[in-house]
TORKOL-4160 file (C-alpha; in steps of 0.2 Angstrom, whole numbers, padded with zeros to 4 digits, m for minus):
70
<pt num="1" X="m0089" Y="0075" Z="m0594"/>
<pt num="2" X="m0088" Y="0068" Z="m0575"/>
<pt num="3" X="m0069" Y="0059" Z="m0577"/>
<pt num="4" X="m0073" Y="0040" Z="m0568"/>
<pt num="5" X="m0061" Y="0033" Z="m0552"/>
<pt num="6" X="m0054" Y="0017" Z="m0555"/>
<pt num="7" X="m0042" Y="0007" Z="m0543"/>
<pt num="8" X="m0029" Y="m0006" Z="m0554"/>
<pt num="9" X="m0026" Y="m0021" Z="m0545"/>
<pt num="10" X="m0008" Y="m0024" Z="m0553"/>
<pt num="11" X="0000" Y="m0042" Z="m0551"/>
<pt num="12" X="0018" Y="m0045" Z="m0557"/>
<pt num="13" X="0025" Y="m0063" Z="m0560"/>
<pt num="14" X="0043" Y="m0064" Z="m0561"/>
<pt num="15" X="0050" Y="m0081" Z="m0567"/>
<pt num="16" X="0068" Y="m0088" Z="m0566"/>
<pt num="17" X="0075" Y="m0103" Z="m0561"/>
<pt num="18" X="0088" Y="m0107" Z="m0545"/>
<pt num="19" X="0097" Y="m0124" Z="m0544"/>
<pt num="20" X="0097" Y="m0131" Z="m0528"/>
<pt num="21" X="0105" Y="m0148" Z="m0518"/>
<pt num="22" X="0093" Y="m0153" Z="m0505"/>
<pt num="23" X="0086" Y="m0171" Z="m0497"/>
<pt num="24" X="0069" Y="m0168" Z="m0505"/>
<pt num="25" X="0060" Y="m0157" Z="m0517"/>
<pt num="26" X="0048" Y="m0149" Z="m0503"/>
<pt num="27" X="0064" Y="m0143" Z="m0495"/>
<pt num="28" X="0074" Y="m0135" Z="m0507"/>
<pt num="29" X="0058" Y="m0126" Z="m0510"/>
<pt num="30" X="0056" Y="m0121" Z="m0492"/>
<pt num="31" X="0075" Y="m0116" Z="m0495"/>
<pt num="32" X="0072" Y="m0106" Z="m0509"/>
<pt num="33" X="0057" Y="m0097" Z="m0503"/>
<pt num="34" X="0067" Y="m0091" Z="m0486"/>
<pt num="35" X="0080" Y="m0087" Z="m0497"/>
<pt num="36" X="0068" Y="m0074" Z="m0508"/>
<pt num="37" X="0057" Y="m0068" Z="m0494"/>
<pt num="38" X="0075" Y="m0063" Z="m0484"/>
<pt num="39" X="0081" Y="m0055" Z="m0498"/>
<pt num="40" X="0066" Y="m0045" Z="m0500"/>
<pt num="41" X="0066" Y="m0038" Z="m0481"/>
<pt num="42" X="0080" Y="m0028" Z="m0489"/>
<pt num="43" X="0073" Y="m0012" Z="m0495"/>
<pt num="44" X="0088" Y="m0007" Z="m0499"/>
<pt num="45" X="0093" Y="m0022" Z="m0512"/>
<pt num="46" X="0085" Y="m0019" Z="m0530"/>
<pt num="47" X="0076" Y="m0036" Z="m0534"/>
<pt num="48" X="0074" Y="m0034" Z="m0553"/>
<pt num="49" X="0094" Y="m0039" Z="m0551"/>
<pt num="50" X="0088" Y="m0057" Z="m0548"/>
<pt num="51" X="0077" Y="m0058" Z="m0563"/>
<pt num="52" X="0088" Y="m0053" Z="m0577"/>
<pt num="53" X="0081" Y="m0064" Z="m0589"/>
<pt num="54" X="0064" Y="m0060" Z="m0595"/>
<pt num="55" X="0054" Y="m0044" Z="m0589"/>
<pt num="56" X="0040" Y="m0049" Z="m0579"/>
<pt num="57" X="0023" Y="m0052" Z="m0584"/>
<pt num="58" X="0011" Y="m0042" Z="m0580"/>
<pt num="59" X="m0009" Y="m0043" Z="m0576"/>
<pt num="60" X="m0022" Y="m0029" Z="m0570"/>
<pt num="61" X="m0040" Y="m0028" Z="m0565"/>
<pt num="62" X="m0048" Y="m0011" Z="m0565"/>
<pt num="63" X="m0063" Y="m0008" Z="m0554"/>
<pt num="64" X="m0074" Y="0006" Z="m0553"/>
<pt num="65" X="m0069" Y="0014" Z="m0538"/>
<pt num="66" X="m0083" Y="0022" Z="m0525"/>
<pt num="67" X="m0077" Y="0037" Z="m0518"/>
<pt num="68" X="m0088" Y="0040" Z="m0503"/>
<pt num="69" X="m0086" Y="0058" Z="m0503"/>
<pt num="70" X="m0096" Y="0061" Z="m0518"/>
């Protein structure tokens, strides 16, 4: 039996929550965001650290992958 190539298209969602003081909502989301995306630039920083308190929830798609060798 020929074994089948499939590429897994994995999505993680990590949900926590931040308390933030800003003038309006749109900005302490701005603020937040930066904050993430900065943090993330940082190979070196382990991110799971900032999301301690559920594990993330996970979704995949599978799709038959075409190798164009064959």
């Amino acid at each position: 039996m020929k074994r089948k190539k499939y590429k897994v298209r994995i999505k993680l969602i990590f949900e926590t929550y931040m308390n933030h003081s800003q003038g309006s909502m749109k900005k302490a989301e701005e603020d937040v965001k930066r904050v993430l995306l900065n943090y993330l630039k940082d190979k070196k920083l382990n991110i799971l650290s900032l999301f301690e308190e559920k594990p993330p929830h996970i979704v995949c798609k599978a799709e038959k992958y075409e190798d164009k060798d064959d």
